[in-house]
C-alpha positions as CSV (number, residue, x, y, z in Angstrom):
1,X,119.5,-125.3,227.2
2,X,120.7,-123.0,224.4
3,X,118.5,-120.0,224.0
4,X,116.7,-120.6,220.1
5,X,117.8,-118.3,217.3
6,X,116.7,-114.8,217.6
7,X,115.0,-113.2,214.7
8,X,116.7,-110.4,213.5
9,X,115.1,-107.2,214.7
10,X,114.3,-104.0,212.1
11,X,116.1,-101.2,213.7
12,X,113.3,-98.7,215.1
13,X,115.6,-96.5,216.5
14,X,117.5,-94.8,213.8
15,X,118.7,-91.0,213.8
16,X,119.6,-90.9,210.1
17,X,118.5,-92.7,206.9
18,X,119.9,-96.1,206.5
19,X,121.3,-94.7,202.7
20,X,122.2,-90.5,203.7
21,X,123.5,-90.3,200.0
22,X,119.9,-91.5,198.5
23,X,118.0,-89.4,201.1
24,X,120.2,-86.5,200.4
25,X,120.1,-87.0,196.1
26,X,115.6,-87.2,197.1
27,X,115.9,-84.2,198.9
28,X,118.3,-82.1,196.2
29,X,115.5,-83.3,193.6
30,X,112.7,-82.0,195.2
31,X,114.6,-79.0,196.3
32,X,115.3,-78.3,192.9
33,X,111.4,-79.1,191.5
34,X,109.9,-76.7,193.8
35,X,112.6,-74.1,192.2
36,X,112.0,-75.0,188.8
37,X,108.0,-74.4,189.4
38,X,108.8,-71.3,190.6
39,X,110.7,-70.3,187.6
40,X,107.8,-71.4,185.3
41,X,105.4,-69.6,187.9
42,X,107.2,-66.2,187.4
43,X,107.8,-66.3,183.9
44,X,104.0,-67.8,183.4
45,X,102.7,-64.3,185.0
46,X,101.8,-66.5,188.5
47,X,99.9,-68.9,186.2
48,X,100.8,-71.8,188.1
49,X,100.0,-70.2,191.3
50,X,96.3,-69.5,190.3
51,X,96.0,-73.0,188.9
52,X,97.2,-74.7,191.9
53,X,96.2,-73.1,194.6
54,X,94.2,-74.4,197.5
55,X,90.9,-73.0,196.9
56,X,88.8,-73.3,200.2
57,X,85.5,-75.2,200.3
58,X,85.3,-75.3,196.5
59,X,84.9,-78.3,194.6
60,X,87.3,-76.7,192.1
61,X,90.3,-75.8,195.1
62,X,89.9,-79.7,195.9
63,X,93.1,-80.4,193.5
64,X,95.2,-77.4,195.3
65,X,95.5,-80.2,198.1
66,X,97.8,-82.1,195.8
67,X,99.5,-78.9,194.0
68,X,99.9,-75.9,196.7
69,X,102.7,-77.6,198.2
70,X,104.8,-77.8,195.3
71,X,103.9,-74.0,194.7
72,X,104.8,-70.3,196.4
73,X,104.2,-66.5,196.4
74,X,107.3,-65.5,195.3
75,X,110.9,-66.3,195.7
76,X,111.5,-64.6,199.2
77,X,109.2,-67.2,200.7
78,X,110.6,-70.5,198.5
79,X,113.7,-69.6,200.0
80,X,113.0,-69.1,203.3
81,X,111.6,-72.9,203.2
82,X,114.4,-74.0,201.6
83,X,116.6,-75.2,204.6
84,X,113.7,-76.2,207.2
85,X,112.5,-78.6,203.9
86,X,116.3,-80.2,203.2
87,X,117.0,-80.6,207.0
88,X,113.3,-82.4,208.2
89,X,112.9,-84.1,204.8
90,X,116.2,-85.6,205.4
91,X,115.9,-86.6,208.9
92,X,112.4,-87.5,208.2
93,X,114.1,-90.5,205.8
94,X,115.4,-92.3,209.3
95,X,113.0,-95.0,208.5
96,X,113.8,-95.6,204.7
97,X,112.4,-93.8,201.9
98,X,109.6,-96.2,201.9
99,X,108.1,-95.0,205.2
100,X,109.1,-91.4,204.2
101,X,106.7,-91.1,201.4
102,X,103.9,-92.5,203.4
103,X,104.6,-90.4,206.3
104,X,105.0,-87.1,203.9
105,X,101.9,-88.0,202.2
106,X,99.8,-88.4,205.2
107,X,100.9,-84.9,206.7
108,X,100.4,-83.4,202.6
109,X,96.7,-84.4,202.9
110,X,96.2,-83.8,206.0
111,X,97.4,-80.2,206.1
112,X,95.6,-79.8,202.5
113,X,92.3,-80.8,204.1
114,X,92.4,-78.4,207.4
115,X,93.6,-75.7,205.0
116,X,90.5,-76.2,202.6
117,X,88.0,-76.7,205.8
118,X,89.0,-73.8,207.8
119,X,91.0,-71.4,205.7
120,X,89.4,-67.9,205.4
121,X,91.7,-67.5,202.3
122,X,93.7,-69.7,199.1
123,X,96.9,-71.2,200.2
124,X,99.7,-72.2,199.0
125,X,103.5,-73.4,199.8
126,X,105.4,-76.3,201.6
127,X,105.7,-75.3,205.2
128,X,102.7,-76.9,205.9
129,X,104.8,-80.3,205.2
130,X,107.2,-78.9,207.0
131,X,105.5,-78.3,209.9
132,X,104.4,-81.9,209.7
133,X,108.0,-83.2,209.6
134,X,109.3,-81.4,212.2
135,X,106.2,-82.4,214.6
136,X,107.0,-85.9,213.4
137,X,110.8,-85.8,214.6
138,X,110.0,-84.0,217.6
139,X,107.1,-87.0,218.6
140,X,108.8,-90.2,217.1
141,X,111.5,-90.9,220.1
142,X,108.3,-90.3,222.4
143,X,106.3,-93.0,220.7
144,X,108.8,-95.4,220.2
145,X,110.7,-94.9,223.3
146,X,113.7,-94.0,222.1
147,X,116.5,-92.5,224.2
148,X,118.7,-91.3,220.2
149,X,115.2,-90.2,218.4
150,X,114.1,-88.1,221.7
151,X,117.9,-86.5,221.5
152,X,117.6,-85.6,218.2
153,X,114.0,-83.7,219.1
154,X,115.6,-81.8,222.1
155,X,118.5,-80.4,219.7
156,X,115.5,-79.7,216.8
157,X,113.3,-78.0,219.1
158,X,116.5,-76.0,220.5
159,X,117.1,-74.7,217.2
160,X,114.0,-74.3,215.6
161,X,111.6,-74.6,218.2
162,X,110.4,-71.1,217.7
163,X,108.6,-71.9,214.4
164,X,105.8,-73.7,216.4
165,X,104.3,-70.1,217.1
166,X,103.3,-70.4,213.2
167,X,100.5,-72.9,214.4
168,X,99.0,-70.1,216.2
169,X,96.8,-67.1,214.1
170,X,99.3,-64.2,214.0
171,X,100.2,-62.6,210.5
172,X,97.0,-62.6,208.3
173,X,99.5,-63.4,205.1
174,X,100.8,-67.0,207.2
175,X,98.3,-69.9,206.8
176,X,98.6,-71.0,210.7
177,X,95.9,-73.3,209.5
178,X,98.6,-75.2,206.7
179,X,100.8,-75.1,209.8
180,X,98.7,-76.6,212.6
181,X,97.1,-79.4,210.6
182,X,100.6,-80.0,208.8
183,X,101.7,-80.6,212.5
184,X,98.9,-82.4,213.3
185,X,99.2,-84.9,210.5
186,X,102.8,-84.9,211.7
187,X,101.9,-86.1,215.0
188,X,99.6,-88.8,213.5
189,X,102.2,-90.5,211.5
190,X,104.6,-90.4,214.4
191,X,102.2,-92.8,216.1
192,X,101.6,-94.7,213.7
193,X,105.4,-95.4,212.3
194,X,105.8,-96.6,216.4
195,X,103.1,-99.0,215.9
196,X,104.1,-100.3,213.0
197,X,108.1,-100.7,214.1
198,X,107.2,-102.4,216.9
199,X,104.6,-105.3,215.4
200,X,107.6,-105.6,212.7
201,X,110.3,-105.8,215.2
202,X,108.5,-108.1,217.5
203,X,108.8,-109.1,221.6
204,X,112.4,-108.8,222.9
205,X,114.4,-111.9,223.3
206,X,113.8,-114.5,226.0
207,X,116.0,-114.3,228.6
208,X,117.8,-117.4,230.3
209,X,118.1,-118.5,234.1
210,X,121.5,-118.0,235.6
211,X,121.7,-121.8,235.9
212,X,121.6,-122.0,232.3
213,X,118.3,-124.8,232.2
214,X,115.4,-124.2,229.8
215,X,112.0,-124.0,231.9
């Protein structure tokens, strides 16, 4: 008997956002927020800075969590986020911008909170989101079994593989603690994006005898 209609199944395996232009117009725009804060920052005497900072284990610092990201030091170190950011963010749109935001916000938080627990000092800047992108795109293929996604991690971690020292205490003026919770967030959503694609997607089809009779 004829095998019944299939379901269509929600590809889990994608390498690059189902729409690059609106991934790629998200990414310019937040590019281009962080660089406006900046401006504002310098020209406000670092006002923005001290207002937004990650303030650890004070009540007060609590709303850095939200803010520090969008915030930095100067412009030396807004810039050298500035490609890491465009290329993860980007990649990190694979599964719609939908799932991006979720995913981004769990890795903001998360790297917020271990930065706030555990951080001798204020913090602020993005690369703890970035950490938890590029952790993300290095664990998603794993998860969700994915010969393209795991690819895609080998040629990451071949180019930028050497960041992953930043989760380690090295330079006192790096926040290794932004960095390893960012990553570990990173991991976390991984998993759970897997989870998720594959109760969407469902079983895999049945498949037929040879003789071509239903059971």
């Amino acid at each position: 008997m004829a095998a019944p209609a299939s379901t269509p199944r929600r590809p889990i395996a994608r390498v690059l956002p189902p729409s690059p232009r609106t991934a790629a117009a998200i990414m310019l725009l937040f590019t281009a927020f962080l660089y406006l804060a900046e401006v504002v920052d310098q020209a406000s005497g670092n006002a923005l800075d001290y207002a937004g900072v990650i303030v650890p284990r004070s009540v007060d610092g609590l709303t850095g969590i939200i803010t520090a990201p969008l915030l930095h030091g100067s412009w030396d170190h807004l810039i050298s986020n500035t490609l890491p950011f465009l290329v993860f963010g980007f990649l990190a749109m694979a599964g719609g911008t939908a799932q991006w935001f979720m995913v981004t916000a769990l890795i903001w938080v998360t790297s917020g909170i271990g930065v706030w627990l555990i951080s001798p000092a204020p913090v602020l800047g993005v690369s703890g989101v970035i950490f938890g992108w590029f952790l993300f795109l290095l664990a998603r293929g794993f998860f969700a079994r994915s010969l393209r996604q795991i690819l895609v991690a080998v040629v990451l971690f071949a180019i930028y593989g050497g960041i992953l020292w930043g989760v380690l205490p090295s330079n006192p003026m790096v926040s290794w603690q932004a960095h390893l919770f960012g990553a570990l967030g990173g991991l976390l959503a991984a998993s759970i994006v897997a989870k998720a694609d594959r109760r969407v997607a469902g079983p895999p089809p049945p498949v037929l005898n040879g003789g071509g009779l239903g059971a």
